[in-house]
C-alpha positions in Angstrom: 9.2 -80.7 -6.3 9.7 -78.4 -3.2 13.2 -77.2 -4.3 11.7 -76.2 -7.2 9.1 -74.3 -5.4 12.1 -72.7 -3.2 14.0 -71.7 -6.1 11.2 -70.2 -8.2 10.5 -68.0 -5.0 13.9 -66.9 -5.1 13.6 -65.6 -8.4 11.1 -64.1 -7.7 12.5 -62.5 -4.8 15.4 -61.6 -7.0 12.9 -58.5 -9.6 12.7 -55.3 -8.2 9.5 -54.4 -6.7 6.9 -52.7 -8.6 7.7 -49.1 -8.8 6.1 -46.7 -6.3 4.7 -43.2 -8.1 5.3 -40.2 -6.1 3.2 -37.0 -7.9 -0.3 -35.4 -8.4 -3.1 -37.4 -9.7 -5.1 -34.3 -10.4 -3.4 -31.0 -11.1 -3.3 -27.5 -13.1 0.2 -27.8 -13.9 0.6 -29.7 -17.9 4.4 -30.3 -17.0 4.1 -32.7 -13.7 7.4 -34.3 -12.3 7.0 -37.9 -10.9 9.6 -39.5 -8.8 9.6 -43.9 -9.2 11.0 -45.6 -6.3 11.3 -49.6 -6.3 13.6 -51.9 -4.2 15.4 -55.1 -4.8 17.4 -57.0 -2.3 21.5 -57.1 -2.7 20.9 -53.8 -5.3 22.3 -50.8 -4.0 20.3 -47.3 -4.2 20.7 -45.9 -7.2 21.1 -49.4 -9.4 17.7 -49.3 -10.2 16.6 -48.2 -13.3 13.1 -47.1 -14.7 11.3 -47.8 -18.2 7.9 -45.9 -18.0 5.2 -44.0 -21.0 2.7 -41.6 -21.0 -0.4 -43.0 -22.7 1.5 -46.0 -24.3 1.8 -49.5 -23.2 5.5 -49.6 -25.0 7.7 -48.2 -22.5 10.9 -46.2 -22.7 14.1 -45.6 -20.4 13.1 -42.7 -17.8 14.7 -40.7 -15.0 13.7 -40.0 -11.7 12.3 -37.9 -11.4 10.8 -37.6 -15.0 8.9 -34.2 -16.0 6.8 -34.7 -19.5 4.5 -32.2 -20.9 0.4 -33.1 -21.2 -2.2 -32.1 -22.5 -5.3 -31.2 -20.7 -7.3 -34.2 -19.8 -6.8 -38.0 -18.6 -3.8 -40.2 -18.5 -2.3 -43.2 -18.0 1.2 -43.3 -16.9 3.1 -46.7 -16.6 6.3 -47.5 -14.6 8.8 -50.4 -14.7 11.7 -50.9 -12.3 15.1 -52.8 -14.0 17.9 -53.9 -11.8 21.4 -54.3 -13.0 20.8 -57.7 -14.0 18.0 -56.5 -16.7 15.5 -58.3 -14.8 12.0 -56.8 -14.6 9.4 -55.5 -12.0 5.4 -55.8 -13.1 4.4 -52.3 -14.8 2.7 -50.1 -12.2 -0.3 -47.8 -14.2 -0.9 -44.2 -12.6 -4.4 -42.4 -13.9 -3.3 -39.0 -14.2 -6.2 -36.1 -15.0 -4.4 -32.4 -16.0 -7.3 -30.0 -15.4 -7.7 -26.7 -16.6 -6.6 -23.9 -14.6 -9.7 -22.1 -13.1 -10.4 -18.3 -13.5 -8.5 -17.0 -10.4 -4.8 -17.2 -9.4 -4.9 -18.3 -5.4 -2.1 -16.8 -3.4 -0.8 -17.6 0.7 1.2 -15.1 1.6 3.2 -16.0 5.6 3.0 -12.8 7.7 3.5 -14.6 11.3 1.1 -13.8 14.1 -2.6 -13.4 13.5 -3.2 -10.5 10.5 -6.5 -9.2 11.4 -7.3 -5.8 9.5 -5.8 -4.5 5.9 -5.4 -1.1 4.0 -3.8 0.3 1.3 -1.7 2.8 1.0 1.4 3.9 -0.7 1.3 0.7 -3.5 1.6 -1.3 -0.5 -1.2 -3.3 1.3 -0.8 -3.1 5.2 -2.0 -5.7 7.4 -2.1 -5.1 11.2 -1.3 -8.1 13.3 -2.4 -8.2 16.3 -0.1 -10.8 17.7 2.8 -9.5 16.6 2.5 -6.1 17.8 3.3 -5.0 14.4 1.8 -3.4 11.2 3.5 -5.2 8.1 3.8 -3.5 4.6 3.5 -6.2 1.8 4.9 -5.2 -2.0 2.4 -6.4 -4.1 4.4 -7.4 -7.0 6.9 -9.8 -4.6 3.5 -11.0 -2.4 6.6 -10.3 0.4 6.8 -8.4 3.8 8.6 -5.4 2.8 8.5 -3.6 6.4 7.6 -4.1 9.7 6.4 -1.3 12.1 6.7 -2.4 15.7 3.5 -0.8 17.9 3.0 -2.6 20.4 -0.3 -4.2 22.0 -2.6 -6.0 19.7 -2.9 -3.7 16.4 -6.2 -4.0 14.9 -7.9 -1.3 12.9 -5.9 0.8 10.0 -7.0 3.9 8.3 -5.3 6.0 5.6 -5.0 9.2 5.4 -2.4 10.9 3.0 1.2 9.9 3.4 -0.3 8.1 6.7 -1.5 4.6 8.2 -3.2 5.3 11.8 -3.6 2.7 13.5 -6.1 1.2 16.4 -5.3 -0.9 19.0 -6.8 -3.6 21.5 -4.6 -3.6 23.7 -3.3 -0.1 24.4 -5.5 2.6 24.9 -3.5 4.5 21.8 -3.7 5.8 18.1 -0.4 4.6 16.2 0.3 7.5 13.5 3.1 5.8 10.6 4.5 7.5 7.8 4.2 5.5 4.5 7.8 7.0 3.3 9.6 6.5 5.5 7.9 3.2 7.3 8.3 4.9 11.0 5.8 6.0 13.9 5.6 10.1 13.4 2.6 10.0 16.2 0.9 8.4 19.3 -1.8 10.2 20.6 -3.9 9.0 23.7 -7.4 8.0 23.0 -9.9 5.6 25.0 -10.3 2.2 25.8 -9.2 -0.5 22.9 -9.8 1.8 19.9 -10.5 -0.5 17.0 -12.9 1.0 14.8 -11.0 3.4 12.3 -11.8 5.6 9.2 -10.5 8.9 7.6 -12.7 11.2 5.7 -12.0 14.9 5.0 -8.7 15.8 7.2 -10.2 13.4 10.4 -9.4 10.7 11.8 -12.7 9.0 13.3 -11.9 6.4 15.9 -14.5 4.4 17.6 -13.7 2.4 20.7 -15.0 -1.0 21.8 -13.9 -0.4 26.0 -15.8 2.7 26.6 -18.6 3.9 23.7 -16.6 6.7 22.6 -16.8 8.0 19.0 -13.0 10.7 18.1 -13.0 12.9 16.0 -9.0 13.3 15.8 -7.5 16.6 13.1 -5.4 14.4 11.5 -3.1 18.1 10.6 -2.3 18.4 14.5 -3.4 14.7 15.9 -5.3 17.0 18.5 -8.7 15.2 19.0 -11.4 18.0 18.5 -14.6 16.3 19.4 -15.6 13.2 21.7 -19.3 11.8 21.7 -20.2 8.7 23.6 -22.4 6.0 22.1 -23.4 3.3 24.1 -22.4 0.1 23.1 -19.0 -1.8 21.4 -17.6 -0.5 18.6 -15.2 -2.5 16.2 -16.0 0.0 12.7 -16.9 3.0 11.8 -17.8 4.8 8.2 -18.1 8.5 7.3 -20.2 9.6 4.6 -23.8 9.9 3.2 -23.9 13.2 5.0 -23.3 11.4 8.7 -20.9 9.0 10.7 -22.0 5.6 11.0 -21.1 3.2 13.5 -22.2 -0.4 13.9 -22.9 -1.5 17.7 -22.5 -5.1 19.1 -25.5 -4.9 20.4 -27.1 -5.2 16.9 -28.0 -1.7 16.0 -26.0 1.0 14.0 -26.3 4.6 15.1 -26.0 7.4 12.7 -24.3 10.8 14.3 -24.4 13.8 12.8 -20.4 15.0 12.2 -20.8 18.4 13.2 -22.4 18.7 16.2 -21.7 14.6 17.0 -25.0 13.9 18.0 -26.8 10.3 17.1 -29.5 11.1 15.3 -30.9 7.5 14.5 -30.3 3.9 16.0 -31.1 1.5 13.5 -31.8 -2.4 14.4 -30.0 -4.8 12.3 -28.7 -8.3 12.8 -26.9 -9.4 15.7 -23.1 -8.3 16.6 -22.7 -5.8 13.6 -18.5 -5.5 13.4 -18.1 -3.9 9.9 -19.9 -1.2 8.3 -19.8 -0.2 4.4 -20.7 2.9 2.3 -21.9 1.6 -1.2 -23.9 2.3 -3.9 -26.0 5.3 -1.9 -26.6 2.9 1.1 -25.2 1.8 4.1 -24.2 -1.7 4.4 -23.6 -3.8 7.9 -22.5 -7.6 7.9 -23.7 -9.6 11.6 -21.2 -11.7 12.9 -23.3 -14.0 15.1 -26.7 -13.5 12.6 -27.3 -14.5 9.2 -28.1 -11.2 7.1 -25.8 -8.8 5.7 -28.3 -5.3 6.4 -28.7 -2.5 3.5 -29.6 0.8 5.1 -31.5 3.7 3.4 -29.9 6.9 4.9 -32.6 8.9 3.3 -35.1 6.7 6.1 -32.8 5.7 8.2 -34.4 1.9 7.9 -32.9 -1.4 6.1 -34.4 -1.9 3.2 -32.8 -4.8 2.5 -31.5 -7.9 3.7 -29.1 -10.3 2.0 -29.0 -14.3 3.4 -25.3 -15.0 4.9 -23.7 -17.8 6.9 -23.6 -16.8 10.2 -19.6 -15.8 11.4 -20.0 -13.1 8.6 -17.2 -10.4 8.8 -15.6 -7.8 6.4 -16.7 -7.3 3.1 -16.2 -5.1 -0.1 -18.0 -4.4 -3.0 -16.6 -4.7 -6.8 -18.1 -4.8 -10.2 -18.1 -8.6 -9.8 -20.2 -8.7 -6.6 -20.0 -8.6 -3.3 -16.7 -10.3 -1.2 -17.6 -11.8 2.1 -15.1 -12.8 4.5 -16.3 -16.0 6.9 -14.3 -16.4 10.0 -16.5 -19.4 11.5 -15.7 -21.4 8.8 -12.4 -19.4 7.5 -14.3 -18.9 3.5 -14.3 -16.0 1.3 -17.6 -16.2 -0.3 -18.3 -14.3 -3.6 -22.2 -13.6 -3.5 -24.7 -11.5 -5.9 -25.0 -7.9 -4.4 -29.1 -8.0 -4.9 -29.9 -11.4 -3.8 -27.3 -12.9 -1.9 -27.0 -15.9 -3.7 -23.3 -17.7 -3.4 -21.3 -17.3 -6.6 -18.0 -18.8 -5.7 -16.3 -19.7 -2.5 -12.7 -20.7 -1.0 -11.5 -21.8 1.9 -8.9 -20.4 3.0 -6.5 -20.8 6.2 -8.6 -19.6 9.3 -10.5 -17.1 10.9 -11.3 -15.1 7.4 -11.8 -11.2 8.9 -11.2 -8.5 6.4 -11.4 -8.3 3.2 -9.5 -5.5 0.9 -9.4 -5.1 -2.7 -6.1 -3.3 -4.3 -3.6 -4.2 -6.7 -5.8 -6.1 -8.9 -7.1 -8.6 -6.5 -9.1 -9.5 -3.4 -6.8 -9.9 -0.3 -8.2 -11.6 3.0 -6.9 -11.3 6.4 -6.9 -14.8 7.9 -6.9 -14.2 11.7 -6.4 -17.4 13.6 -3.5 -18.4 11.0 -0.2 -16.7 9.8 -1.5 -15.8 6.4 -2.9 -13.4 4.2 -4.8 -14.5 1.0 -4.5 -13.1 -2.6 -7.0 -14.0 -4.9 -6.4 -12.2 -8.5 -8.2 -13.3 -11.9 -5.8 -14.9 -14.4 
């Protein structure tokens, strides 16, 4: 009785094991590629063959790895190991759900370093990286780094001028001027202390710096600086228009300056640790990093007359005719919310440290600033 015992466990022992299933469970893709695995002592790697079916319980012979075309929806998928014997493993069953692909293509593009501002310019979008030392041009129809200008320090805030990126930095207490044709620095002009906070508007280059309150105004025909005014506070953005520069404070107030004479002519109270500031729609628009409002300012009253609910680590943002596109760096989300009520429409999380947020090309790009990575989001 017990050698029968012994040799029905060595026939067992004999089958190859039941197959393991390498592949997605749940996926967009209708042509999955599964890879079978199974073992059998004495039986050499490769010796192994595999019977398997989609949706049948009659199996057929299969390859490893198999690739079969589905439909959206759930299925079963069963494997059987052979050895060279013909001896038979149990049937392992795989569910297997094919979902339909959602409304917006998802895109990580590497950059290296930490990416923390972008622009567009030249077809390109730019994306200075403040670890690197370098402002990288990125082709959007490869999603690859076409160019990279060396700087130096920790590049941070880009503006565009024609045939021109300028570019702020935290780290040196200079303005980075790069030609778009030719991908070289034409320029560096001495400013103030970490100069971040950059826009162009009318042949000027307005730089705000977060070291020492002072608002540029640079002619961007000579790179001479024609006008310094200093507003107290830290500066990481500035915006030109509505009549008037705007420039969002840390210490939760934006002040409005008049761009001829450079004096502030309002200080407006708004949520705490404005960074980026937005001209839209006839209003001026102010996220809070360390609050939870995203602030609409009247310039005709020079008071918010509106404020949206936001998840507090709030950063860039842009407007489209889909809504407004928030950038989270707390909890490293773009956030699609309704431009009157602030009401979440859509979210993703993305790879870190969300910061800015640019629309070109066709699609939403996001900065992720404590990872390697910039984000494209485009609508199928």
């Amino acid at each position: 009785m017990v050698s029968l015992v012994i040799i029905a466990a060595a026939i067992a022992q004999a089958t190859p094991s039941v197959p393991l299933v390498h592949g997605p469970r749940r996926t967009t893709d209708p042509t999955p590629t599964y890879r079978f695995v199974s073992h059998e002592a004495g039986v050499p790697k490769g010796r192994i063959r595999f019977r398997c079916a989609f949706d049948r319980r009659r199996l057929h012979p299969c390859r490893s790895p198999h690739t079969e075309r589905l439909t959206v929806g759930r299925h079963v998928l069963r494997v059987q190991a052979l050895d060279p014997a013909g001896r038979r493993s149990h049937v392992r069953k795989v569910v297997i759900v094919v979902v339909a692909p959602g409304p917006w293509q998802v895109q990580r593009i590497s950059v290296g370093g930490h990416p923390f501002s972008l622009a567009e310019a030249g077809g390109s979008v730019w994306v200075a990286n403040y670890q690197s030392g370098k402002v990288q041009r990125i082709d959007p129809a490869t999603n690859r780094v076409a160019a990279a200008v060396g700087v130096g320090g920790a590049p941070m805030g880009l503006a565009v001028g024609p045939g021109s990126i300028w570019v702020g930095n935290n780290g040196r207490d200079v303005l980075t001027r790069i030609d778009t044709a030719s991908n070289r620095v034409v320029a560096r002009i001495p400013v103030g202390d970490r100069p971040i906070g950059l826009t162009y508007a009318d042949g000027s280059v307005w730089v705000a710096d977060f070291g020492d309150g002072a608002v540029r105004r640079i002619d961007a025909a000579t790179n001479a600086v024609r006008a310094v005014a200093i507003i107290p506070g830290e500066h990481e953005d500035v915006a030109v228009g509505l009549g008037a520069v705007w420039v969002p404070n840390e210490e939760g107030t934006v002040t409005r300056i008049d761009p001829a004479s450079l004096s502030a002519t309002a200080s407006i109270a708004v949520g705490v640790d404005p960074d980026f500031v937005v001209i839209e729609a006839g209003s001026v628009w102010t996220t809070a990093y360390r609050d939870r409002v995203i602030s609409r300012i009247d310039p005709a009253t020079n008071s918010v007359v509106a404020r949206l609910p936001a998840a507090q680590g709030t950063q860039g943002f842009a407007f489209d005719e889909r809504g407004l596109w928030v950038a989270n760096y707390d909890d490293g989300r773009l956030l699609r919310l309704d431009a009157r009520s602030g009401r979440v429409l859509e979210h993703w999380q993305l790879d870190g440290g969300a910061r800015d947020v640019l629309l070109a090309a066709g699609s939403i790009w996001v900065a992720n600033s404590t990872a390697t990575t910039v984000t494209r989001l485009t609508p199928r």
